[in-house]
C-alpha positions in Angstrom: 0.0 0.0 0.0 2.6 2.3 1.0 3.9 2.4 -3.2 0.4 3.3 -4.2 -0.6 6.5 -4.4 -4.1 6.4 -4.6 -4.7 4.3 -1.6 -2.5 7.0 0.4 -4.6 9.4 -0.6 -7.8 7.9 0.4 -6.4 6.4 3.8 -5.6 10.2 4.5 -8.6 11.6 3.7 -10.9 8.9 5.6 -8.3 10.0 8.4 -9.1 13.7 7.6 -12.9 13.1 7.8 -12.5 10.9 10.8 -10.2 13.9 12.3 -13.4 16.4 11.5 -15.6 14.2 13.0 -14.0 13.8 16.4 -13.6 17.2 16.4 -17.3 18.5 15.4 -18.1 15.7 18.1 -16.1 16.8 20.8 -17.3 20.9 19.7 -21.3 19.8 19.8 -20.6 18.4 23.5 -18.7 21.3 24.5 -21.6 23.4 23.2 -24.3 21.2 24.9 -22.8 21.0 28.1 -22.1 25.3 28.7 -24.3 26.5 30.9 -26.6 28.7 29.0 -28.8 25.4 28.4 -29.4 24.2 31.4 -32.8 24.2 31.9 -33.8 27.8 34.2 -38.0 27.7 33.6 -41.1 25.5 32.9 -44.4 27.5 31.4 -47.2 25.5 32.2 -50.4 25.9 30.3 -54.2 24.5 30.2 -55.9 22.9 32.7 -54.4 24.1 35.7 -57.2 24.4 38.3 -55.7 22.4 40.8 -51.7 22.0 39.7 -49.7 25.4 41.6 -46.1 25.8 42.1 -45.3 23.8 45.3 -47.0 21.0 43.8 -44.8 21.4 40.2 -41.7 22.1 42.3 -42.3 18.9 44.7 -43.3 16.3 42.2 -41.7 17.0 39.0 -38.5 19.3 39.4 -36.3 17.0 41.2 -36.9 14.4 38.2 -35.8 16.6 35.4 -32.1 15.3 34.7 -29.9 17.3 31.9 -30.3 20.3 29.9 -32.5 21.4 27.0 -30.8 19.3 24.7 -30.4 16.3 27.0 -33.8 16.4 28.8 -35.7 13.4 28.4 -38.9 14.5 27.5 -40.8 11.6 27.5 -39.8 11.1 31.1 -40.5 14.2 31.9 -44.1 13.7 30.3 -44.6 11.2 33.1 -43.2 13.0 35.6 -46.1 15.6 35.3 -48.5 12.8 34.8 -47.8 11.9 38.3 -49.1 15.2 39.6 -52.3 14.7 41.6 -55.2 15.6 39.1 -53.0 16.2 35.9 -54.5 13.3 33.1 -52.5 14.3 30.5 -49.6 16.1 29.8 -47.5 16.9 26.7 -43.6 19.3 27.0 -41.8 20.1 24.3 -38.6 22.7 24.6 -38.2 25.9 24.1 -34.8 27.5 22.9 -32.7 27.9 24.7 -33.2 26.7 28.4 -37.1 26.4 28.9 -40.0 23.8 28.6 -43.3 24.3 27.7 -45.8 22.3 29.4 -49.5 21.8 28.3 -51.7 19.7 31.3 -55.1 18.0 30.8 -56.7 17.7 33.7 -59.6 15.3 35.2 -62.6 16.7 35.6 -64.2 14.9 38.3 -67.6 14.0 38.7 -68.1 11.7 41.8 -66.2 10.2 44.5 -65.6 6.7 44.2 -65.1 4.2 47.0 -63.4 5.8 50.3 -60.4 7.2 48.5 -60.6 8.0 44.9 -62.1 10.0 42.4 -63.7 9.3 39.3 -63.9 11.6 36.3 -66.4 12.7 33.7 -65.3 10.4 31.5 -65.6 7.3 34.2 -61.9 7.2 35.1 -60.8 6.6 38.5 -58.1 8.7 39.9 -56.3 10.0 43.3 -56.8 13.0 44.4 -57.2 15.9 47.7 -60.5 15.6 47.8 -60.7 18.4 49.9 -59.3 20.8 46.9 -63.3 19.9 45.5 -65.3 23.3 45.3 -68.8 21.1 46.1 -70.2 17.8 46.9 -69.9 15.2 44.5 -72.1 12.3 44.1 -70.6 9.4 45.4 -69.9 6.2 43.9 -68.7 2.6 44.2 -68.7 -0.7 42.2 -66.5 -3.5 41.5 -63.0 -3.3 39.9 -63.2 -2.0 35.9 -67.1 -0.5 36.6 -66.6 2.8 37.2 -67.6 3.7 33.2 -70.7 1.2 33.4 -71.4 3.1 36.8 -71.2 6.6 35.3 -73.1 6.2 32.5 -76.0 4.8 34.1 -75.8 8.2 36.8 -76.9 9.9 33.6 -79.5 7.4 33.1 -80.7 7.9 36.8 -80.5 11.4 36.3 -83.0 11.5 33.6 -85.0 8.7 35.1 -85.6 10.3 38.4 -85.7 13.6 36.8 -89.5 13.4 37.3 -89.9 12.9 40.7 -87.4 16.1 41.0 -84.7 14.0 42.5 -81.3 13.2 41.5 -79.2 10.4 42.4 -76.6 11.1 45.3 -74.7 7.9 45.7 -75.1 4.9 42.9 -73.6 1.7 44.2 -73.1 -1.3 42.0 -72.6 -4.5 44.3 -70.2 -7.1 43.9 -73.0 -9.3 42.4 -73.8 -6.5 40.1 -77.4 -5.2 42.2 -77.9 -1.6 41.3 -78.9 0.7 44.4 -79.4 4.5 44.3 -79.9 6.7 46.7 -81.4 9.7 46.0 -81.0 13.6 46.7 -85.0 13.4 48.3 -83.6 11.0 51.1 -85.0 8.0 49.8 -82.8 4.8 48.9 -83.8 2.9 45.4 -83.2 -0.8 45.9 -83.2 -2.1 42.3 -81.6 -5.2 41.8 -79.6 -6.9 38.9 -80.2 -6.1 35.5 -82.4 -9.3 33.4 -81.9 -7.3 30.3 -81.2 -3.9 28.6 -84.8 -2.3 29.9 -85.4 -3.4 33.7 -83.8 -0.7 35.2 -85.5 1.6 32.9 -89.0 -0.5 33.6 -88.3 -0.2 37.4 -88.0 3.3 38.1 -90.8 4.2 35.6 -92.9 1.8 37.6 -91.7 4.1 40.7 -92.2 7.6 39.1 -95.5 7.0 37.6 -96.7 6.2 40.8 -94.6 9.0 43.0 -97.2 11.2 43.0 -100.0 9.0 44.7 -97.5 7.0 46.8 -96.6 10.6 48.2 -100.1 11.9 48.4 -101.0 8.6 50.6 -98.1 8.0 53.0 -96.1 11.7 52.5 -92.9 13.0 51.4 -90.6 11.0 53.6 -90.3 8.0 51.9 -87.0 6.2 53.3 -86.5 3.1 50.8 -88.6 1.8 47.7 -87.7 -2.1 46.8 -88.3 -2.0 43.0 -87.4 -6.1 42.9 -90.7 -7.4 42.2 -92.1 -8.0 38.8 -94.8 -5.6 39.0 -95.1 -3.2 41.9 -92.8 -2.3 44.8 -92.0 -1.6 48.4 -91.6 1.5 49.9 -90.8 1.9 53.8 -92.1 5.6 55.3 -92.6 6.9 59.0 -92.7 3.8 60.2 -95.2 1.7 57.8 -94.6 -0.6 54.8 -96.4 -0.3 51.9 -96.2 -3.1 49.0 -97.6 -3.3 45.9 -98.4 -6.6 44.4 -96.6 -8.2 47.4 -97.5 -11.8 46.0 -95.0 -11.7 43.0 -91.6 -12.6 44.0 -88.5 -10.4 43.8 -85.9 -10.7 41.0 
């Protein structure tokens, strides 16, 4: 090789470009590591009802490792997804030591079991409950109900709407037996579903009879048994009332 020309030449210039290499390596981590990158501020946009600075400071700050071009932001995503109430977050940088943070927060619509929270859109999540601004409706069920339990609020909501009540707690057992209590004081005992319309058939039996069942025994009507194939039993200032008590309950 040495009495060839032409493969001189090339070994030196792959050990020129190998040279500039090294050298535009060794200049981009210079550059990366000076100072004026390291990361001085996070802007933090969206839903920020319940995220403030302590929180930000104490939860995510201490996790942020490198600089704005080292940052990992995929772990600092995470980071904020930790936050208490934060559902969604996305960061990207900003040049030429900042990140911009956009949150998504839950937006809660019940309390579920003794020590979570679940959202509008029936996820459950951890939160100060004492950060809410009003009573929630409260709600319980097995593990992996909580969207089956929210969406049939709404359908309580209208159901009831009639009697001018709305549902305050809805409870789904662990062998799936609806109960509701209601914002009137009076606890709805419905039972298992049998198919797509009993729930709907039971508490239309109930409201299309409110009226006179209130006009007979009064307004304080502590618990209606909606389990029987074509009446009820309601429980008020002391007496039992049942409708068509020789049908079994389902």
């Amino acid at each position: 090789m040495w009495n060839n020309a032409r493969q001189l030449n090339l070994a030196a210039n792959a050990l020129h470009a190998l040279l500039v290499v090294v050298l535009l390596a060794a200049g981009g981590l210079w550059l990366i590591q000076r100072p004026s990158f390291t990361l001085r501020s996070i802007s933090i946009d969206g839903d920020t009802e319940h995220i403030n600075t302590p929180t930000v400071r104490a939860t995510v700050v201490g996790h942020l490792k490198g600089n704005f071009f080292t940052v990992d932001l995929d772990a600092a995503r995470a980071a904020f997804e930790q936050m208490p109430w934060v559902r969604h977050a996305s960061v990207r940088r900003v040049w030429p030591n900042a990140l911009a943070v956009t949150l998504d927060e839950y937006k809660p619509l019940g309390t579920w079991g003794s020590d979570q929270l679940v959202s509008t859109d029936g996820e459950l999540f951890t939160a100060n409950q004492g950060e809410l601004d009003e009573d929630l409706p409260a709600f319980d069920g097995p593990d992996g109900t909580a969207k089956e339990v929210v969406a049939r609020y709404h359908d309580f909501q209208k159901w009831f709407a009639p009697m001018g009540a709305t549902p305050d707690e809805v409870t789904l057992s662990a062998r799936y037996a609806w109960t509701v209590k209601l914002s009137n004081g009076t606890e709805v005992e419905f039972g298992r579903e049998r198919n797509q319309d009993t729930l709907y058939d039971r508490a239309r039996r109930l409201t299309a009879a409110w009226g006179a069942v209130t006009q007979r025994w009064g307004n304080d009507i502590e618990y209606a048994d909606l389990r029987y194939p074509n009446g009820f039993a309601i429980r008020a200032a002391g007496m039992r009332f049942i409708s068509e008590p020789d049908k079994g309950k389902k």
